[in-house]
PDB file of N, CA, C and O in Angstrom:
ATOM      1  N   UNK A   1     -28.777 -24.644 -21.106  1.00  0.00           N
ATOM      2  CA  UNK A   1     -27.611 -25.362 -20.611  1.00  0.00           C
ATOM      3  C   UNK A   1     -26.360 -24.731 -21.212  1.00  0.00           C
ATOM      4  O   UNK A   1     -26.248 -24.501 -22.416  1.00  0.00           O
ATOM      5  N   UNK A   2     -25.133 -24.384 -20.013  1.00  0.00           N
ATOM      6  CA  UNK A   2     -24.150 -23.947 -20.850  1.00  0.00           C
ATOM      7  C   UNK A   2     -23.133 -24.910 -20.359  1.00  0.00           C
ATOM      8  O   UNK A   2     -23.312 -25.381 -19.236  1.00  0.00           O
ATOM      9  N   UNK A   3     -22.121 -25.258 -21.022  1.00  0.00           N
ATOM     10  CA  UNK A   3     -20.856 -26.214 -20.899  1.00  0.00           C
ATOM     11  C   UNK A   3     -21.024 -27.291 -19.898  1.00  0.00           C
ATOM     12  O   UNK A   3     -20.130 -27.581 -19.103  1.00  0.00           O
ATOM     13  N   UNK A   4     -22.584 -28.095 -19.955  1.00  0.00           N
ATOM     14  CA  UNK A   4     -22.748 -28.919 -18.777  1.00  0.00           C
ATOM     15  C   UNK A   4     -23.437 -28.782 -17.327  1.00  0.00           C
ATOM     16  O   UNK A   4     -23.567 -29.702 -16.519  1.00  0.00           O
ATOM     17  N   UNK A   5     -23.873 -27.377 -17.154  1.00  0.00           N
ATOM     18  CA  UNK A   5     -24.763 -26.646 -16.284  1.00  0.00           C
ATOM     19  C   UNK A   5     -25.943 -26.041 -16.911  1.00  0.00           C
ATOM     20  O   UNK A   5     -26.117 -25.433 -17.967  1.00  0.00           O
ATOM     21  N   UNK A   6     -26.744 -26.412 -15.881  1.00  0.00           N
ATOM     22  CA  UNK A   6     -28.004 -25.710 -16.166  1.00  0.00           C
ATOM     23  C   UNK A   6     -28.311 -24.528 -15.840  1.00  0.00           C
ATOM     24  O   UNK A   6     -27.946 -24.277 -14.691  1.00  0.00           O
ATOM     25  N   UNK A   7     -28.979 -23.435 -16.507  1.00  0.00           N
ATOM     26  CA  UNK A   7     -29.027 -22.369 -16.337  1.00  0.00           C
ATOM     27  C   UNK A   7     -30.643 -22.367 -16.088  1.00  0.00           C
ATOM     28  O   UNK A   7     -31.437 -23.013 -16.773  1.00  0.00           O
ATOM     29  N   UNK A   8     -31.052 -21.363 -14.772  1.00  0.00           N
ATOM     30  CA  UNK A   8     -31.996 -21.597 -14.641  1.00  0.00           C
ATOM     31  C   UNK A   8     -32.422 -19.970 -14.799  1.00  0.00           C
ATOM     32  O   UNK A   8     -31.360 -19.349 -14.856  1.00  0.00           O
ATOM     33  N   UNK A   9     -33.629 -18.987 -14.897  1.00  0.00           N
ATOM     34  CA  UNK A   9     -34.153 -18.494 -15.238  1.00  0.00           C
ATOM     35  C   UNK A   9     -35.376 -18.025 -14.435  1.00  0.00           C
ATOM     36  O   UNK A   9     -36.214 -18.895 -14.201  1.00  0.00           O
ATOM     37  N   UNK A  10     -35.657 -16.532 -13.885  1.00  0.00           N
ATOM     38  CA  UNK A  10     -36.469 -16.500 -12.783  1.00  0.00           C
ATOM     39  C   UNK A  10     -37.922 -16.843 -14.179  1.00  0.00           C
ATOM     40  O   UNK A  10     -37.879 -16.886 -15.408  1.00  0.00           O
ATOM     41  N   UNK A  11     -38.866 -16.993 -13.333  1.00  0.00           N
ATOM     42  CA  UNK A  11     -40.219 -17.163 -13.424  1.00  0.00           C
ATOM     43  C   UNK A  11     -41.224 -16.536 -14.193  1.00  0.00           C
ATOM     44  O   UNK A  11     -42.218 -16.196 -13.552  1.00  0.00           O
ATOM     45  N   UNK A  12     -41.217 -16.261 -15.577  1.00  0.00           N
ATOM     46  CA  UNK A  12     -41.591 -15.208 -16.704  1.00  0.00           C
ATOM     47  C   UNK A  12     -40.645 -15.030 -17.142  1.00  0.00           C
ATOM     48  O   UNK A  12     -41.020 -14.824 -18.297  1.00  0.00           O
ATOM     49  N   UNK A  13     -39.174 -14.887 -17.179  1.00  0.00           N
ATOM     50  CA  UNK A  13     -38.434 -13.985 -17.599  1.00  0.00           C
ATOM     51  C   UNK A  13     -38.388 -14.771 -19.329  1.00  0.00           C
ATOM     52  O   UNK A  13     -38.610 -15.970 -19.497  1.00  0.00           O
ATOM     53  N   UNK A  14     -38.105 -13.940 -20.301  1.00  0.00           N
ATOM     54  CA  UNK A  14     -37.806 -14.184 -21.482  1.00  0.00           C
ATOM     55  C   UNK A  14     -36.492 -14.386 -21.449  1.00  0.00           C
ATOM     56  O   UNK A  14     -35.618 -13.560 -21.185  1.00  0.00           O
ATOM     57  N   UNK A  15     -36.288 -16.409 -21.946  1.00  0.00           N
ATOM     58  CA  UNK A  15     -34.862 -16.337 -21.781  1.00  0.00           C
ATOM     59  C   UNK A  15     -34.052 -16.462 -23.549  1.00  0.00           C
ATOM     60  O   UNK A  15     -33.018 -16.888 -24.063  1.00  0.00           O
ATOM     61  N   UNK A  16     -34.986 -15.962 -23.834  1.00  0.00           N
ATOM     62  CA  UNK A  16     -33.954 -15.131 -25.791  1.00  0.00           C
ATOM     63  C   UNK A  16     -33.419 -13.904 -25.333  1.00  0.00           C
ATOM     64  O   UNK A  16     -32.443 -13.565 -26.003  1.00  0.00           O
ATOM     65  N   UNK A  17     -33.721 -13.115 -24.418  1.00  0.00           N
ATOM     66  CA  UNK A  17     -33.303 -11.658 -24.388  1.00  0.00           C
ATOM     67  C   UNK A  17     -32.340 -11.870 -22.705  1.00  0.00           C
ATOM     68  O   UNK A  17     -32.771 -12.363 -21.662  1.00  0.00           O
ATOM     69  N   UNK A  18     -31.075 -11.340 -22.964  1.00  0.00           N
ATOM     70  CA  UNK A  18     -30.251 -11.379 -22.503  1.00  0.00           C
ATOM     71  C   UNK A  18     -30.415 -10.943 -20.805  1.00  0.00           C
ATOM     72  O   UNK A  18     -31.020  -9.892 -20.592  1.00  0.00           O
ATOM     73  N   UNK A  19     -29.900 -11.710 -19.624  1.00  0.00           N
ATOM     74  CA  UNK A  19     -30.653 -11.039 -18.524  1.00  0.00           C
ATOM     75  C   UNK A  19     -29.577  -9.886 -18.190  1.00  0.00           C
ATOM     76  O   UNK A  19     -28.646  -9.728 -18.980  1.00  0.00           O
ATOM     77  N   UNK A  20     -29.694  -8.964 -16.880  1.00  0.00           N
ATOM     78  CA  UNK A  20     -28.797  -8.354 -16.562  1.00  0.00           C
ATOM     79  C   UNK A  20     -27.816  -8.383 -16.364  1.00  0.00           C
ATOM     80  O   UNK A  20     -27.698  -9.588 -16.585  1.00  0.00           O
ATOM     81  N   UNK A  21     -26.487  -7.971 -16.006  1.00  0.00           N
ATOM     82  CA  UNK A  21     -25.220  -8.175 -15.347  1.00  0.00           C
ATOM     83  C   UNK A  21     -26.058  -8.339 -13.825  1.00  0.00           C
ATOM     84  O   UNK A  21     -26.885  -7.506 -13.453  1.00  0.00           O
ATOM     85  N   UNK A  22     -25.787  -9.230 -13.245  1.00  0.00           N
ATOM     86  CA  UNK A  22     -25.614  -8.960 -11.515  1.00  0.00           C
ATOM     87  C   UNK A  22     -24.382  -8.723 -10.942  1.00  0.00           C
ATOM     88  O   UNK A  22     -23.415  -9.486 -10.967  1.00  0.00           O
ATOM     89  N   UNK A  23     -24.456  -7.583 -10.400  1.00  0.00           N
ATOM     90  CA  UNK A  23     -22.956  -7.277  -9.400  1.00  0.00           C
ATOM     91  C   UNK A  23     -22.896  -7.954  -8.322  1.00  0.00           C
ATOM     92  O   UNK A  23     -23.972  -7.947  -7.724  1.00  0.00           O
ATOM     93  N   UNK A  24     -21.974  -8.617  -7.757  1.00  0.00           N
ATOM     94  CA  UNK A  24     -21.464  -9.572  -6.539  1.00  0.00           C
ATOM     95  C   UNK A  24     -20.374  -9.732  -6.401  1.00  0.00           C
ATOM     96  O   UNK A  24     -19.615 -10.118  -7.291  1.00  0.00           O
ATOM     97  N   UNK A  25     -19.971  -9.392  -4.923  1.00  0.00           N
ATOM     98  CA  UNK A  25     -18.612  -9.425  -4.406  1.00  0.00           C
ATOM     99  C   UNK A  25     -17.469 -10.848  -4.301  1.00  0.00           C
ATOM    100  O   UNK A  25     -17.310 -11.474  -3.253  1.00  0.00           O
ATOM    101  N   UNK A  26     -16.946 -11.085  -5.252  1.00  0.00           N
ATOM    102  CA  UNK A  26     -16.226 -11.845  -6.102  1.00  0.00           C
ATOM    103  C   UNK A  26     -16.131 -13.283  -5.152  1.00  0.00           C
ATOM    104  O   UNK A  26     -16.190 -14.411  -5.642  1.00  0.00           O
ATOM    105  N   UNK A  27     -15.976 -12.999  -3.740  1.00  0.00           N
ATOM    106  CA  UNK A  27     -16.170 -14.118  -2.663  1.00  0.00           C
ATOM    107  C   UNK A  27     -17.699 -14.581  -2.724  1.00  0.00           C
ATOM    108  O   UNK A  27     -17.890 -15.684  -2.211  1.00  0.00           O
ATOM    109  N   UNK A  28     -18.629 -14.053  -3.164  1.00  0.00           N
ATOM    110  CA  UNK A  28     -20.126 -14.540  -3.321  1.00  0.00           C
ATOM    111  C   UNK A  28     -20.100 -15.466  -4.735  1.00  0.00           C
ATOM    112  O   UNK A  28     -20.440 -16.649  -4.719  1.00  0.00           O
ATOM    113  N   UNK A  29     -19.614 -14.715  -6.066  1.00  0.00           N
ATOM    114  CA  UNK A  29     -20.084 -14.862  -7.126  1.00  0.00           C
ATOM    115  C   UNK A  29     -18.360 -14.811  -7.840  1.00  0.00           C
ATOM    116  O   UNK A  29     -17.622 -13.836  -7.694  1.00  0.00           O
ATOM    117  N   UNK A  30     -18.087 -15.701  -8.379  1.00  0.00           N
ATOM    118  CA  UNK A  30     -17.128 -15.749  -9.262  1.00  0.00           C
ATOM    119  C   UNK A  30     -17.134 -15.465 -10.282  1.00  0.00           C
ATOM    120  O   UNK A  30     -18.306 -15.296 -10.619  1.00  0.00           O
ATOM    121  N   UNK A  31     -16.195 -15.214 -11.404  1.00  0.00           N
ATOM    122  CA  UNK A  31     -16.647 -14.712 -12.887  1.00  0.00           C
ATOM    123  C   UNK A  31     -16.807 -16.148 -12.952  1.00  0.00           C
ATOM    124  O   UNK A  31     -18.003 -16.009 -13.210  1.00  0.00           O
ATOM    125  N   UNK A  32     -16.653 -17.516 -12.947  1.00  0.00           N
ATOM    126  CA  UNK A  32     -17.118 -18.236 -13.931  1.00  0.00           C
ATOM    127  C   UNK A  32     -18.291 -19.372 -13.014  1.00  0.00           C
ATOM    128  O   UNK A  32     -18.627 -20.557 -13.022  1.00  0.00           O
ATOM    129  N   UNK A  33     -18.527 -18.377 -12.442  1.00  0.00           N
ATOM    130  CA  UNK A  33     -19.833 -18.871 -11.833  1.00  0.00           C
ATOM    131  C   UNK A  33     -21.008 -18.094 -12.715  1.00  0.00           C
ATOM    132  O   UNK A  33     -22.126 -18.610 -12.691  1.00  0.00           O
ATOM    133  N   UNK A  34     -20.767 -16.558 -13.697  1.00  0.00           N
ATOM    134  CA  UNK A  34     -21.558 -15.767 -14.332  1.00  0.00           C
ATOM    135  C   UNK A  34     -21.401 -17.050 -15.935  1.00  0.00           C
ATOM    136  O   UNK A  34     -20.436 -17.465 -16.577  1.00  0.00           O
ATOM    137  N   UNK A  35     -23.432 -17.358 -16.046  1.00  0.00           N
ATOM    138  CA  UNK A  35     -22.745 -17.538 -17.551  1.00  0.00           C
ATOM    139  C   UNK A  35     -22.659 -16.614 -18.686  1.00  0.00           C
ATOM    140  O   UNK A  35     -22.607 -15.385 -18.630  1.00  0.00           O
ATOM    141  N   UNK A  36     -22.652 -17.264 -19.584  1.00  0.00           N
ATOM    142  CA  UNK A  36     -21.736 -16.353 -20.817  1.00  0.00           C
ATOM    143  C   UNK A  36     -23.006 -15.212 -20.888  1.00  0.00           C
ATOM    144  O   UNK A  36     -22.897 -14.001 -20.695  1.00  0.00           O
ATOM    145  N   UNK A  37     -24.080 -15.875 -21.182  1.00  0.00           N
ATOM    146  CA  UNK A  37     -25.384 -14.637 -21.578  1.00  0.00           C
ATOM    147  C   UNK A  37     -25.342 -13.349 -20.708  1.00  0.00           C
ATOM    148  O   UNK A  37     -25.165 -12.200 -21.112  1.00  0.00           O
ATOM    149  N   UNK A  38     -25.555 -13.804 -19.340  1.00  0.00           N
ATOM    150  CA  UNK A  38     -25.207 -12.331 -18.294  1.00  0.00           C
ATOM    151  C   UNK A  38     -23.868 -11.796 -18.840  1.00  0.00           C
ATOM    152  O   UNK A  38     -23.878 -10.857 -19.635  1.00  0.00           O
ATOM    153  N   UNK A  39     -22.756 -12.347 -18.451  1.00  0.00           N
ATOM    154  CA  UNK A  39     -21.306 -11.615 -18.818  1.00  0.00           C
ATOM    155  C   UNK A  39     -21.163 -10.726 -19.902  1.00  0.00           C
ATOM    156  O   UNK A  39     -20.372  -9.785 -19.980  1.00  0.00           O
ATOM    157  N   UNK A  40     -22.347 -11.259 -21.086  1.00  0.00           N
ATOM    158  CA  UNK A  40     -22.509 -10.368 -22.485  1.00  0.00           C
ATOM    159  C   UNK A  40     -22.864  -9.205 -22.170  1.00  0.00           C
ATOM    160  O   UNK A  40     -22.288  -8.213 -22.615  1.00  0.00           O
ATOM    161  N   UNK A  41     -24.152  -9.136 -21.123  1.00  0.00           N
ATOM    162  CA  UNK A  41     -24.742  -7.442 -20.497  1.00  0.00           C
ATOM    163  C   UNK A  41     -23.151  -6.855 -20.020  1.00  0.00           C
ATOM    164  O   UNK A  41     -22.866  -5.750 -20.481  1.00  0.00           O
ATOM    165  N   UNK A  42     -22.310  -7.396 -19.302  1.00  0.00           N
ATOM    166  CA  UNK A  42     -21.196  -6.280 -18.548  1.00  0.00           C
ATOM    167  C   UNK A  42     -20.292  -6.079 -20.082  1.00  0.00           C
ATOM    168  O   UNK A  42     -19.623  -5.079 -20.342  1.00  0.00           O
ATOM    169  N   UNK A  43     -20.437  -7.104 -20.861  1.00  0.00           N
ATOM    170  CA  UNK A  43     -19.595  -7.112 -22.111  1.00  0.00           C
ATOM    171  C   UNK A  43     -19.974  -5.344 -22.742  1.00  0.00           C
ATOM    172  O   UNK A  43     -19.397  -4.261 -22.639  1.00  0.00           O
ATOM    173  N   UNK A  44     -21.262  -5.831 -23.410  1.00  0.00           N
ATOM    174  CA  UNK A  44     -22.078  -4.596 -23.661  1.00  0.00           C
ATOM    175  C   UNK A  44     -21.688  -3.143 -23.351  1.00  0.00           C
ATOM    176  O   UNK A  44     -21.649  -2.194 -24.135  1.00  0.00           O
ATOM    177  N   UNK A  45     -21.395  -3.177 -21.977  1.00  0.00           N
ATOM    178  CA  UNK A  45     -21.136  -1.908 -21.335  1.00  0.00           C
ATOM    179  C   UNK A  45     -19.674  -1.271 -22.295  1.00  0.00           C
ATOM    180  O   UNK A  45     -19.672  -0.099 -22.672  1.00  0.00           O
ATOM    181  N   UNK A  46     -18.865  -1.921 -22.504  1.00  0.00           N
ATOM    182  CA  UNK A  46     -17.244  -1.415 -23.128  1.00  0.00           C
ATOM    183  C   UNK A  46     -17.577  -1.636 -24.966  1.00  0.00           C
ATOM    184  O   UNK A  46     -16.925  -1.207 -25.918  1.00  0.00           O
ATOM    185  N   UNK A  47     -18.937  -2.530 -24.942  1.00  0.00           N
ATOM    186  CA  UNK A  47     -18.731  -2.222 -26.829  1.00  0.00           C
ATOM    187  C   UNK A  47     -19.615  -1.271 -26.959  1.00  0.00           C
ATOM    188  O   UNK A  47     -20.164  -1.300 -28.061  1.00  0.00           O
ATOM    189  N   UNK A  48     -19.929  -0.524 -26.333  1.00  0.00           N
ATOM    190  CA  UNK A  48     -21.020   0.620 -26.005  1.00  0.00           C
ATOM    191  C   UNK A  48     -20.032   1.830 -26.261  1.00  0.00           C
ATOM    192  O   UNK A  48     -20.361   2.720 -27.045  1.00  0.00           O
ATOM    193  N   UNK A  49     -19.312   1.847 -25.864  1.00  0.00           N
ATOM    194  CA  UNK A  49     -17.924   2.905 -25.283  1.00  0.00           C
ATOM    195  C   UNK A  49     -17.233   2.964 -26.496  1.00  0.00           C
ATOM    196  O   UNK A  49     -16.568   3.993 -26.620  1.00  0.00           O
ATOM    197  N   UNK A  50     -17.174   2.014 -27.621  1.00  0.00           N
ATOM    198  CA  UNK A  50     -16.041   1.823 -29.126  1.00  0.00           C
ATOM    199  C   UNK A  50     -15.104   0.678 -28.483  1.00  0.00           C
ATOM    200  O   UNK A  50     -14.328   0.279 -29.350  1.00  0.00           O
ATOM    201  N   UNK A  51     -14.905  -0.026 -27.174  1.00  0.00           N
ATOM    202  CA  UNK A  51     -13.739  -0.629 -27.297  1.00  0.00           C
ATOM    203  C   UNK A  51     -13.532  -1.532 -28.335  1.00  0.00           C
ATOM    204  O   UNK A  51     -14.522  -1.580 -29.064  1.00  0.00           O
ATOM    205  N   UNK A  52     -12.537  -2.338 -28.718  1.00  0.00           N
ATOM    206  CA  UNK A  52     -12.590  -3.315 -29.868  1.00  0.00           C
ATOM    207  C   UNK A  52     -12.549  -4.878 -28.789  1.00  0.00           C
ATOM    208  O   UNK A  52     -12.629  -4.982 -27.565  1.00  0.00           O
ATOM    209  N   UNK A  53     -12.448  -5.545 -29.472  1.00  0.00           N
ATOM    210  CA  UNK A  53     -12.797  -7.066 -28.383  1.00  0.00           C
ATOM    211  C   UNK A  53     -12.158  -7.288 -27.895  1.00  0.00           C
ATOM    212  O   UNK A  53     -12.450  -7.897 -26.865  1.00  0.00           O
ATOM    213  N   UNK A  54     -10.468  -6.955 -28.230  1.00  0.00           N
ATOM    214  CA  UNK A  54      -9.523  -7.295 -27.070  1.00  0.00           C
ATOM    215  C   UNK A  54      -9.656  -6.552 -26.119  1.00  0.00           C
ATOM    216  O   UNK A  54      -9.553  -6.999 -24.977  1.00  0.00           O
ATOM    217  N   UNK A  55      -9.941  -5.116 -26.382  1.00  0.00           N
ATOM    218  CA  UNK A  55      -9.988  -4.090 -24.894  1.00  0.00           C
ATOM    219  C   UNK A  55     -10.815  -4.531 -24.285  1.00  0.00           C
ATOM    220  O   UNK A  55     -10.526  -4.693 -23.099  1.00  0.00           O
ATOM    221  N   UNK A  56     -12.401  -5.004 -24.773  1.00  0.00           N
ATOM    222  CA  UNK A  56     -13.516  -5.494 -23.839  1.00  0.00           C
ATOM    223  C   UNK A  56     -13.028  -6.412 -23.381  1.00  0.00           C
ATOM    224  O   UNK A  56     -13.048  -6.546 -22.158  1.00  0.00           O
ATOM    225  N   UNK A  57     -12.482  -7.269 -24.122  1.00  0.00           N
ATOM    226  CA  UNK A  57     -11.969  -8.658 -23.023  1.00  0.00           C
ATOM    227  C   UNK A  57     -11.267  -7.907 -21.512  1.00  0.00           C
ATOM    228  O   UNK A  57     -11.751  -7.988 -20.384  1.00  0.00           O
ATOM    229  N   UNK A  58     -10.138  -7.262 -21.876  1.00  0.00           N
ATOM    230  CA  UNK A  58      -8.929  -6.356 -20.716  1.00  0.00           C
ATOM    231  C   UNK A  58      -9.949  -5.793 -19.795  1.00  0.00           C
ATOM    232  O   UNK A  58      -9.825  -6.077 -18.604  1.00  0.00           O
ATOM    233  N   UNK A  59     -11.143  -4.880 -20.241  1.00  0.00           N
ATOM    234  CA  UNK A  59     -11.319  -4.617 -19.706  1.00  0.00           C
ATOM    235  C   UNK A  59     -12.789  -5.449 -18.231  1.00  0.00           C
ATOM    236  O   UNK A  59     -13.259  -4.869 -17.252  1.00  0.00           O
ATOM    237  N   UNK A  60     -13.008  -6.601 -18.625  1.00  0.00           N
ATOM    238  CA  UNK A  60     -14.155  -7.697 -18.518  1.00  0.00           C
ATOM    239  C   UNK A  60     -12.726  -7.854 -17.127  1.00  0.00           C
ATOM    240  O   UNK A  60     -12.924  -7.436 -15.986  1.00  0.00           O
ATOM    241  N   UNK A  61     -11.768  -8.328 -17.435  1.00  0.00           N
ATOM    242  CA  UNK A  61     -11.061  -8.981 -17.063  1.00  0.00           C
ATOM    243  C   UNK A  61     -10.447  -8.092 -15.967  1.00  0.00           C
ATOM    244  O   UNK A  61     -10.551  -8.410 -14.783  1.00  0.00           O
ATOM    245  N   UNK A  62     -10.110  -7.507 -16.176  1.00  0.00           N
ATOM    246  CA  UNK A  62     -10.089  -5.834 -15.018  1.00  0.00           C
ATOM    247  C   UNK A  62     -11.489  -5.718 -13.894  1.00  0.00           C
ATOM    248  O   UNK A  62     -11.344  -5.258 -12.762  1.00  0.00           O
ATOM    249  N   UNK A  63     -12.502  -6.092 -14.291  1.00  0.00           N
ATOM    250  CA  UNK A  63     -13.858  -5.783 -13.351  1.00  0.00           C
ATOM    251  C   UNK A  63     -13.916  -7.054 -12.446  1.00  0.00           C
ATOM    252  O   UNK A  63     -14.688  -7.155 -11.492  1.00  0.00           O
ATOM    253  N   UNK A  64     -13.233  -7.794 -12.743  1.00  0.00           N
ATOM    254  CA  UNK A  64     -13.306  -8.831 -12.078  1.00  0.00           C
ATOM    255  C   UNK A  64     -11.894  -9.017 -10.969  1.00  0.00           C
ATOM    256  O   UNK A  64     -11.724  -9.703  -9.962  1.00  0.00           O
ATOM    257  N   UNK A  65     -11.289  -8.338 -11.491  1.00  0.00           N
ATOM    258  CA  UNK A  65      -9.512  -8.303 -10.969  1.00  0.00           C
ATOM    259  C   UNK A  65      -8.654  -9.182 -11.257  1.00  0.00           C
ATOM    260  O   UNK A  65      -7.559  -9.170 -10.695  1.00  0.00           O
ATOM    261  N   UNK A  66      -8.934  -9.992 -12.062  1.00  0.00           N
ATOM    262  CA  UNK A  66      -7.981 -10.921 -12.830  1.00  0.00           C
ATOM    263  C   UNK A  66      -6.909 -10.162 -12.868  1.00  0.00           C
ATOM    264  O   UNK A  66      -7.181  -8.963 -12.818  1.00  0.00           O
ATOM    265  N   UNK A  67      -5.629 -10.453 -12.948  1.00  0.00           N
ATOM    266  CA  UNK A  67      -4.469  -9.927 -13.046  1.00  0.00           C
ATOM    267  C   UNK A  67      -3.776 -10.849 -14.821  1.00  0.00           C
ATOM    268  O   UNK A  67      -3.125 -10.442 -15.783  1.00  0.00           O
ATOM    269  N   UNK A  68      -4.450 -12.305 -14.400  1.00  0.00           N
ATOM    270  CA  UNK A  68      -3.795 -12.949 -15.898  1.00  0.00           C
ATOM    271  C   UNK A  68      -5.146 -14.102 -16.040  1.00  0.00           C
ATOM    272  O   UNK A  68      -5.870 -14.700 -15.243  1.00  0.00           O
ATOM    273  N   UNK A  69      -5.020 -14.025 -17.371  1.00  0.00           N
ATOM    274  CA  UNK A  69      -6.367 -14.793 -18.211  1.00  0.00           C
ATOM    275  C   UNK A  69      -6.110 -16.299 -18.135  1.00  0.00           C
ATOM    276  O   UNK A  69      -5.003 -16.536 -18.620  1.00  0.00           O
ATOM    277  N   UNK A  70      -6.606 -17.185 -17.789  1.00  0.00           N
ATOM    278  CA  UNK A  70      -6.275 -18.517 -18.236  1.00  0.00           C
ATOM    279  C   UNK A  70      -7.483 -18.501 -19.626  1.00  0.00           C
ATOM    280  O   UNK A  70      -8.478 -17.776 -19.643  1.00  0.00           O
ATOM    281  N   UNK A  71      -7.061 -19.567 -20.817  1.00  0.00           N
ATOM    282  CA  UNK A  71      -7.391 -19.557 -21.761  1.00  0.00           C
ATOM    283  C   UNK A  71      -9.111 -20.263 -21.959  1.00  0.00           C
ATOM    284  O   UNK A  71      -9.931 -20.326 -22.875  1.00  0.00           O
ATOM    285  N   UNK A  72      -9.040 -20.691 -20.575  1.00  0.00           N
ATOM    286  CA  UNK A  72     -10.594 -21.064 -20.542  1.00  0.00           C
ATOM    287  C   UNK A  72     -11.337 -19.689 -20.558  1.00  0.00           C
ATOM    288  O   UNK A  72     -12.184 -19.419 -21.410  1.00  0.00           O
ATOM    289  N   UNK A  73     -10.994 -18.913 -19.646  1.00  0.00           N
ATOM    290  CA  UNK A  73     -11.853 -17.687 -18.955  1.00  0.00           C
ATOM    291  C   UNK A  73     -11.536 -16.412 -20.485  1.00  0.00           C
ATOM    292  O   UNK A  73     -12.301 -15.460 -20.632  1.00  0.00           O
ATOM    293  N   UNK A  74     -10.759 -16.564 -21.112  1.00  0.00           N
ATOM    294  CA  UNK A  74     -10.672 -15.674 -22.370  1.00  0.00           C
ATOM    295  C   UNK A  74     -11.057 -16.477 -23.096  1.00  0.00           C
ATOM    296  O   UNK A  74     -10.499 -16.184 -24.154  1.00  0.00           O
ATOM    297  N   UNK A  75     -11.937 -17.731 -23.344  1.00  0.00           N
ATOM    298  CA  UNK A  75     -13.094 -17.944 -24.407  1.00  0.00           C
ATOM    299  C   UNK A  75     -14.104 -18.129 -23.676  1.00  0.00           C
ATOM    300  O   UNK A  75     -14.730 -19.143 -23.983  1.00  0.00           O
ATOM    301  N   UNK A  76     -14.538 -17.513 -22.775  1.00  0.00           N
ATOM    302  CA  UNK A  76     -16.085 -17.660 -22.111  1.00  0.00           C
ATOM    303  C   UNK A  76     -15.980 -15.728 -22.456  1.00  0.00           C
ATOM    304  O   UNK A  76     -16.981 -15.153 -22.884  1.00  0.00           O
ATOM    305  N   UNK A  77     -14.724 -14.988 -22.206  1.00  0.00           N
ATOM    306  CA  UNK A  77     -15.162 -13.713 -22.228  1.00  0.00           C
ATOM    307  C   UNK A  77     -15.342 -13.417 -24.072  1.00  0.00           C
ATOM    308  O   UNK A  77     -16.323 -12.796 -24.482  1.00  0.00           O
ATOM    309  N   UNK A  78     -14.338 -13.916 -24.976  1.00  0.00           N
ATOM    310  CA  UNK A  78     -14.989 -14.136 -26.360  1.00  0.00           C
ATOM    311  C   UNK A  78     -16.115 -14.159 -26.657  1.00  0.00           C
ATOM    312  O   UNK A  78     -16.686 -13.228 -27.225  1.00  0.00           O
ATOM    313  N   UNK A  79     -16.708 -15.370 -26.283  1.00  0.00           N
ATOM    314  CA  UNK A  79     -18.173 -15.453 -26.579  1.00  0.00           C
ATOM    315  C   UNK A  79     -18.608 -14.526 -25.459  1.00  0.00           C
ATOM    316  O   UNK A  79     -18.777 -13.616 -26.270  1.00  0.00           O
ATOM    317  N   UNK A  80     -18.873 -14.069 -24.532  1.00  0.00           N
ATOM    318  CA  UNK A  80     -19.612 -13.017 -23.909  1.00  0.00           C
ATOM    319  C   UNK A  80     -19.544 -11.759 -25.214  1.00  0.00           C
ATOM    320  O   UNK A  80     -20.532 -11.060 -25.436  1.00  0.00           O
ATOM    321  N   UNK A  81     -18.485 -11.633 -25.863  1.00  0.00           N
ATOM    322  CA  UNK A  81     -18.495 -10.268 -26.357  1.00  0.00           C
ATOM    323  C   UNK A  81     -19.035 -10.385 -27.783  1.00  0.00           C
ATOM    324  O   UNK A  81     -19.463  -9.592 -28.622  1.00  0.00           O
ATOM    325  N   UNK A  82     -18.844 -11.652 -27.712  1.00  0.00           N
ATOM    326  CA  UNK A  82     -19.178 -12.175 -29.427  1.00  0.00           C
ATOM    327  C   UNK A  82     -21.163 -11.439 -29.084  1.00  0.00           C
ATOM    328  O   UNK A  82     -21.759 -10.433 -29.469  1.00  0.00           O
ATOM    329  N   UNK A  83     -21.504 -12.523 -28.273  1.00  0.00           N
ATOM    330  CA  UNK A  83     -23.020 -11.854 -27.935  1.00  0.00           C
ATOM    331  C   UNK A  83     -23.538 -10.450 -28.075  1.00  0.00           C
ATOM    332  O   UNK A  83     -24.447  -9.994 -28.770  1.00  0.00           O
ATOM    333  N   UNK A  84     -22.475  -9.735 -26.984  1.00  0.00           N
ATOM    334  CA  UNK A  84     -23.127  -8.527 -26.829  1.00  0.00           C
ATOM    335  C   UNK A  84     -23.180  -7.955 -28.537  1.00  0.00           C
ATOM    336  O   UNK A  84     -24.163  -7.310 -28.900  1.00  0.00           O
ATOM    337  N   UNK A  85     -21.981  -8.274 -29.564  1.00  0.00           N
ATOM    338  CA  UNK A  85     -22.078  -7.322 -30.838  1.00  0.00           C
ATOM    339  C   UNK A  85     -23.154  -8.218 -31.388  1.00  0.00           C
ATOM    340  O   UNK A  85     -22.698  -7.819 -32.460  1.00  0.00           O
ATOM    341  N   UNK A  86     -23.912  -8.850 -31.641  1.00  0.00           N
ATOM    342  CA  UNK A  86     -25.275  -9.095 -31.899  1.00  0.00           C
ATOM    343  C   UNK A  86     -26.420  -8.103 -31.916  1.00  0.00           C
ATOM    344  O   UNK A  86     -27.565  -8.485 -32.161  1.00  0.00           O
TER     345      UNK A  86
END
């Protein structure tokens, strides 16, 4: 469960280990329709690279086309990035 939703989980999958990013065209899938655990995999991708957490945030926030953060959606991408450095 994250912030009141249930997160559901295909059928075997191990849900301690982080699932993939799924790519979806932003009219299908919203960023805050992704929860935090997936968002950590696209997180991953920029702390992979050296960014530091604000760039991963900029740049989280860029893949999605956000132009400006509301302060909800820059602490769901926090904790996404908090995850991935785990």
């Amino acid at each position: 469960e994250e912030d009141g939703r249930v997160i559901f989980w295909p059928e075997g999958a191990d849900p301690s280990r982080a699932p993939t990013f799924r790519e979806a065209p932003s009219d299908l899938r919203d960023h805050s329709d992704v929860p935090v655990i997936e968002l950590a995999e696209l997180a991953r991708r920029f702390v992979l690279r050296g960014a530091d957490d604000e760039e991963v945030i900029r740049r989280m926030a860029a893949h999605f086309q956000l132009s400006r953060l509301r302060e909800a959606t820059r602490s769901r991408f926090a904790a996404a990035v908090d995850h991935a450095r785990r």
